[in-house]
C-alpha positions as CSV (number, residue, x, y, z in Angstrom):
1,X,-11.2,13.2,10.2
2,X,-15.0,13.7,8.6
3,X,-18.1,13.5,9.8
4,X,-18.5,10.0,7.9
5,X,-18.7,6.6,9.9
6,X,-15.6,4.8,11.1
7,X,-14.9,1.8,8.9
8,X,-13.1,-1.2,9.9
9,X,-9.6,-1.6,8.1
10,X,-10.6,-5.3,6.6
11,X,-13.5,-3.6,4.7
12,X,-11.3,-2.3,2.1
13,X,-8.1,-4.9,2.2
14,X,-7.0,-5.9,-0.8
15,X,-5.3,-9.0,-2.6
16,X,-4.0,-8.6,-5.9
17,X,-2.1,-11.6,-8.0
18,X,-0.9,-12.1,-11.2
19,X,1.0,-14.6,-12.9
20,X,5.0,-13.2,-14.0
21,X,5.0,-13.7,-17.9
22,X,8.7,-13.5,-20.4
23,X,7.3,-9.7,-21.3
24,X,7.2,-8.9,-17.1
25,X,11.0,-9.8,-17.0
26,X,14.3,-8.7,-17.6
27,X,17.0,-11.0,-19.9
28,X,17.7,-12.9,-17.0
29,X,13.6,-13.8,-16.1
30,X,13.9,-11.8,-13.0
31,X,10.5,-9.7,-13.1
32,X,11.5,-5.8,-13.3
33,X,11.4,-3.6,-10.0
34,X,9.5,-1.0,-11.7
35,X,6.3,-3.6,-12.7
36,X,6.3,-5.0,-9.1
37,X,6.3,-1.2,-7.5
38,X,3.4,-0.3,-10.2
39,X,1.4,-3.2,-9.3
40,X,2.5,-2.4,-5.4
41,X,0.9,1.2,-6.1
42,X,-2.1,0.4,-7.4
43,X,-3.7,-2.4,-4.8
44,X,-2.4,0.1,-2.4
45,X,-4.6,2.9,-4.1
46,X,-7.3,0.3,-4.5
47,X,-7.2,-0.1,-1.0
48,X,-7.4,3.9,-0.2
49,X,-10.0,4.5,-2.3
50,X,-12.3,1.6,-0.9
51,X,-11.8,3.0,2.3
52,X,-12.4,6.8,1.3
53,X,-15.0,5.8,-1.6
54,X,-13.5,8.6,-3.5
55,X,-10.2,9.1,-6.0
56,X,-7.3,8.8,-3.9
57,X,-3.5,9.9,-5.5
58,X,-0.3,8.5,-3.8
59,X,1.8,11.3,-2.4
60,X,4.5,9.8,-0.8
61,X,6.1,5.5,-1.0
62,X,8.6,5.1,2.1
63,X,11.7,3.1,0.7
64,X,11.3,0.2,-0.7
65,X,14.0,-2.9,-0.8
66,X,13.7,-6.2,-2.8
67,X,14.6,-9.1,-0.5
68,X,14.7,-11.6,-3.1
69,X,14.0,-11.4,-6.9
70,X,10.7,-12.6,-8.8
71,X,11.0,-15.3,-11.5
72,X,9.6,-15.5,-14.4
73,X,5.9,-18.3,-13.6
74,X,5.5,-17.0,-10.3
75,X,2.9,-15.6,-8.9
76,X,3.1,-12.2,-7.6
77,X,1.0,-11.5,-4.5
78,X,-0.3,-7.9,-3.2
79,X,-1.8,-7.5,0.1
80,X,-2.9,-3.7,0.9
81,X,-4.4,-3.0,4.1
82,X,-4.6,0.2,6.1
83,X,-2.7,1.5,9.0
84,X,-3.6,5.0,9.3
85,X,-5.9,7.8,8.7
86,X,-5.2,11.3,8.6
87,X,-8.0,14.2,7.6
88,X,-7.4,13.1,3.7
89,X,-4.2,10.8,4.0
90,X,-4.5,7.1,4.4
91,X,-1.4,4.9,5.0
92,X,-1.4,1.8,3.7
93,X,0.9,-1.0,3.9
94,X,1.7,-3.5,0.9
95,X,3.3,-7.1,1.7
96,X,4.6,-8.8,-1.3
97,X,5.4,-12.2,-1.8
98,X,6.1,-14.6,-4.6
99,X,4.2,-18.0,-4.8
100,X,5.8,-21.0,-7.1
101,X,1.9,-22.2,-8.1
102,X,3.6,-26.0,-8.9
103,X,5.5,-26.2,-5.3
104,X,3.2,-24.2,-3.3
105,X,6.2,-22.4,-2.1
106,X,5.9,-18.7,-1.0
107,X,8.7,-15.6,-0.8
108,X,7.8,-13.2,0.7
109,X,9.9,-10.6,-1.6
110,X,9.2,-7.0,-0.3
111,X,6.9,-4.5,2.2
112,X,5.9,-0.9,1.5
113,X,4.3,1.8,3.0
114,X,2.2,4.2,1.2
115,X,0.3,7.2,1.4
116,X,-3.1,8.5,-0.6
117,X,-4.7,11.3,-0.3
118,X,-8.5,11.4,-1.4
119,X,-9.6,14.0,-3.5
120,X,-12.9,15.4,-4.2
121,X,-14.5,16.3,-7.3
122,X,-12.5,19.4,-7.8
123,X,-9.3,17.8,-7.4
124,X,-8.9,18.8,-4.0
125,X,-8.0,17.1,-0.8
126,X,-11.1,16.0,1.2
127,X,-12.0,14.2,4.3
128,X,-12.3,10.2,4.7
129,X,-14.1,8.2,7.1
130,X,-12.4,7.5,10.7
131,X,-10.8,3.9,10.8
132,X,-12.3,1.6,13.8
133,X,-9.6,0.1,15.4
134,X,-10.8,-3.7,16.6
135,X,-8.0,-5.7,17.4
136,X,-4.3,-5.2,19.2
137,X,-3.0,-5.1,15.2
138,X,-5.3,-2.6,14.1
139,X,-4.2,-0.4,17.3
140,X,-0.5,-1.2,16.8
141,X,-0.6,-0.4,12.9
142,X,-2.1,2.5,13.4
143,X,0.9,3.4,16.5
144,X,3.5,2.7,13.7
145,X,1.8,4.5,11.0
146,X,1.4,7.8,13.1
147,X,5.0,7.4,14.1
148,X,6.0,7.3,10.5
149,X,3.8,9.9,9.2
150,X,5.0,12.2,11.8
151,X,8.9,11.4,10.7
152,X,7.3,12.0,6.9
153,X,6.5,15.3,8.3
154,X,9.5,16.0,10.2
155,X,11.5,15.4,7.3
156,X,9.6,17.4,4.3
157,X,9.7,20.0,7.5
158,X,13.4,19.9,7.1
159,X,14.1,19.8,3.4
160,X,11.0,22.9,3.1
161,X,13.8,24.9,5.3
Protein backbone atom coordinates (compact mmCIF):
# COMPACT_ATOMS: atom_id res chain seq x y z
CA UNK A 1 0.00 0.00 0.00
CA UNK A 2 1.31 3.92 -0.17
CA UNK A 3 1.41 6.45 1.93
CA UNK A 4 -1.62 8.12 -0.13
CA UNK A 5 -5.27 8.37 1.32
CA UNK A 6 -7.63 5.45 1.21
CA UNK A 7 -10.25 6.07 -1.49
CA UNK A 8 -13.67 4.68 -1.51
CA UNK A 9 -14.22 2.07 -4.42
CA UNK A 10 -17.42 4.21 -5.97
CA UNK A 11 -15.00 7.08 -6.58
CA UNK A 12 -13.55 5.56 -9.52
CA UNK A 13 -16.55 3.10 -10.78
CA UNK A 14 -17.11 3.14 -14.18
CA UNK A 15 -20.06 2.73 -16.77
CA UNK A 16 -19.31 2.45 -20.23
CA UNK A 17 -22.14 1.87 -23.22
CA UNK A 18 -22.17 1.85 -26.62
CA UNK A 19 -24.56 1.11 -29.20
CA UNK A 20 -23.60 -2.53 -31.37
CA UNK A 21 -23.38 -1.29 -35.10
CA UNK A 22 -23.30 -4.03 -38.58
CA UNK A 23 -19.23 -3.19 -38.48
CA UNK A 24 -19.12 -4.51 -34.46
CA UNK A 25 -20.64 -7.98 -35.72
CA UNK A 26 -19.96 -11.02 -37.24
CA UNK A 27 -22.18 -12.44 -40.63
CA UNK A 28 -24.66 -13.61 -38.32
CA UNK A 29 -25.06 -9.79 -36.27
CA UNK A 30 -23.71 -11.47 -33.15
CA UNK A 31 -21.12 -8.68 -31.92
CA UNK A 32 -17.50 -10.36 -31.91
CA UNK A 33 -15.93 -11.63 -28.55
CA UNK A 34 -12.79 -9.90 -29.11
CA UNK A 35 -14.67 -6.07 -29.39
CA UNK A 36 -16.69 -6.88 -26.13
CA UNK A 37 -13.33 -8.14 -24.17
CA UNK A 38 -11.50 -4.84 -25.66
CA UNK A 39 -14.24 -2.63 -24.52
CA UNK A 40 -14.35 -5.02 -21.11
CA UNK A 41 -10.42 -4.01 -20.83
CA UNK A 42 -10.52 -0.67 -21.13
CA UNK A 43 -13.48 0.58 -18.52
CA UNK A 44 -11.70 -1.80 -16.34
CA UNK A 45 -8.34 0.17 -16.92
CA UNK A 46 -10.41 3.32 -16.74
CA UNK A 47 -11.42 2.30 -13.55
CA UNK A 48 -7.66 1.45 -12.17
CA UNK A 49 -6.34 4.38 -13.24
CA UNK A 50 -9.09 6.69 -11.51
CA UNK A 51 -8.33 4.90 -8.50
CA UNK A 52 -4.40 5.09 -8.78
CA UNK A 53 -4.48 8.54 -10.73
CA UNK A 54 -1.57 7.13 -12.68
CA UNK A 55 -1.12 4.74 -16.06
CA UNK A 56 -2.25 1.43 -15.10
CA UNK A 57 -1.46 -1.80 -17.71
CA UNK A 58 -3.59 -5.05 -17.38
CA UNK A 59 -1.47 -8.00 -16.33
CA UNK A 60 -3.64 -10.69 -15.98
CA UNK A 61 -7.99 -11.22 -17.16
CA UNK A 62 -9.34 -14.40 -15.14
CA UNK A 63 -11.46 -16.50 -17.79
CA UNK A 64 -13.98 -15.15 -19.31
CA UNK A 65 -17.33 -16.97 -20.70
CA UNK A 66 -20.17 -15.49 -22.89
CA UNK A 67 -23.54 -16.39 -21.35
CA UNK A 68 -25.49 -15.28 -24.16
CA UNK A 69 -24.44 -13.52 -27.43
CA UNK A 70 -24.83 -9.55 -28.29
CA UNK A 71 -26.92 -8.50 -31.31
CA UNK A 72 -26.45 -6.33 -33.52
CA UNK A 73 -28.76 -2.56 -31.99
CA UNK A 74 -28.05 -3.37 -28.53
CA UNK A 75 -26.52 -1.69 -26.25
CA UNK A 76 -23.52 -2.99 -24.61
CA UNK A 77 -23.09 -2.03 -20.90
CA UNK A 78 -19.62 -1.93 -18.84
CA UNK A 79 -19.64 -1.67 -15.22
CA UNK A 80 -15.94 -1.62 -13.60
CA UNK A 81 -15.64 -1.30 -10.01
CA UNK A 82 -12.86 -2.37 -7.66
CA UNK A 83 -12.36 -5.31 -5.44
CA UNK A 84 -8.95 -5.26 -4.44
CA UNK A 85 -5.78 -3.43 -3.87
CA UNK A 86 -2.39 -4.81 -3.79
CA UNK A 87 0.95 -2.39 -3.35
CA UNK A 88 0.54 -1.59 -7.39
CA UNK A 89 -2.18 -4.18 -8.48
CA UNK A 90 -5.85 -3.29 -8.49
CA UNK A 91 -8.59 -5.99 -9.22
CA UNK A 92 -11.27 -4.92 -10.82
CA UNK A 93 -14.40 -6.58 -11.74
CA UNK A 94 -16.44 -5.94 -15.15
CA UNK A 95 -20.30 -6.92 -15.33
CA UNK A 96 -21.63 -6.96 -18.79
CA UNK A 97 -24.87 -6.84 -19.97
CA UNK A 98 -26.83 -6.18 -23.13
CA UNK A 99 -29.85 -3.63 -23.15
CA UNK A 100 -32.52 -3.92 -26.14
CA UNK A 101 -32.99 0.29 -26.03
CA UNK A 102 -36.72 -0.28 -27.75
CA UNK A 103 -37.86 -3.07 -25.01
CA UNK A 104 -36.00 -1.94 -22.17
CA UNK A 105 -34.90 -5.49 -21.81
CA UNK A 106 -31.42 -6.27 -20.15
CA UNK A 107 -28.86 -9.55 -20.60
CA UNK A 108 -26.67 -9.67 -18.53
CA UNK A 109 -24.12 -11.44 -21.05
CA UNK A 110 -20.70 -11.89 -19.15
CA UNK A 111 -18.42 -11.00 -15.80
CA UNK A 112 -14.61 -10.51 -15.61
CA UNK A 113 -12.03 -10.06 -13.39
CA UNK A 114 -9.07 -8.04 -14.06
CA UNK A 115 -5.91 -6.87 -12.83
CA UNK A 116 -3.77 -3.37 -13.45
CA UNK A 117 -0.83 -2.56 -12.20
CA UNK A 118 -0.04 1.26 -11.99
CA UNK A 119 3.02 2.49 -13.23
CA UNK A 120 5.07 5.47 -12.68
CA UNK A 121 6.72 7.69 -14.91
CA UNK A 122 9.57 5.40 -15.60
CA UNK A 123 7.40 2.57 -16.56
CA UNK A 124 7.75 0.98 -13.35
CA UNK A 125 5.30 -0.48 -10.88
CA UNK A 126 4.36 2.02 -8.16
CA UNK A 127 2.21 2.34 -5.18
CA UNK A 128 -1.78 3.26 -5.15
CA UNK A 129 -3.86 4.62 -2.55
CA UNK A 130 -5.44 2.08 0.08
CA UNK A 131 -9.21 1.27 -0.75
CA UNK A 132 -11.81 2.23 2.20
CA UNK A 133 -13.94 -0.48 2.64
CA UNK A 134 -17.65 1.01 3.67
CA UNK A 135 -20.10 -1.44 3.21
CA UNK A 136 -20.55 -5.58 3.78
CA UNK A 137 -19.93 -5.53 -0.41
CA UNK A 138 -16.97 -3.60 -0.36
CA UNK A 139 -15.51 -6.00 2.56
CA UNK A 140 -16.80 -9.12 0.73
CA UNK A 141 -15.31 -8.02 -2.75
CA UNK A 142 -12.28 -7.33 -1.40
CA UNK A 143 -12.49 -11.27 0.65
CA UNK A 144 -12.98 -12.69 -2.97
CA UNK A 145 -10.48 -10.73 -4.66
CA UNK A 146 -7.66 -11.58 -2.18
CA UNK A 147 -8.70 -15.22 -2.48
CA UNK A 148 -8.30 -14.96 -6.21
CA UNK A 149 -5.20 -13.08 -6.39
CA UNK A 150 -3.63 -15.44 -4.05
CA UNK A 151 -4.74 -18.54 -6.46
CA UNK A 152 -3.30 -16.06 -9.38
CA UNK A 153 -0.18 -16.35 -7.39
CA UNK A 154 -0.29 -19.87 -6.55
CA UNK A 155 -0.64 -20.79 -9.94
CA UNK A 156 2.16 -18.45 -11.92
CA UNK A 157 4.04 -20.01 -8.61
CA UNK A 158 3.50 -23.39 -10.21
CA UNK A 159 3.95 -22.84 -13.88
CA UNK A 160 7.48 -20.56 -12.77
CA UNK A 161 8.55 -24.15 -11.35
Amino acid sequence: MSDKPGKSPRVSQVSVQQLMLPEHANAWGKVHGGLIMKLVDESGGICAMRHAQRPCVTVAIDSMTFQSAVEVGEVLCCEAYINFIGRSAIEVTVNVNAEDPIRGEVTHTNRAHLVYVAIDDDGKPCGVPPLLLETDEDKQRWEAGKRRQRERLERRQRRDD
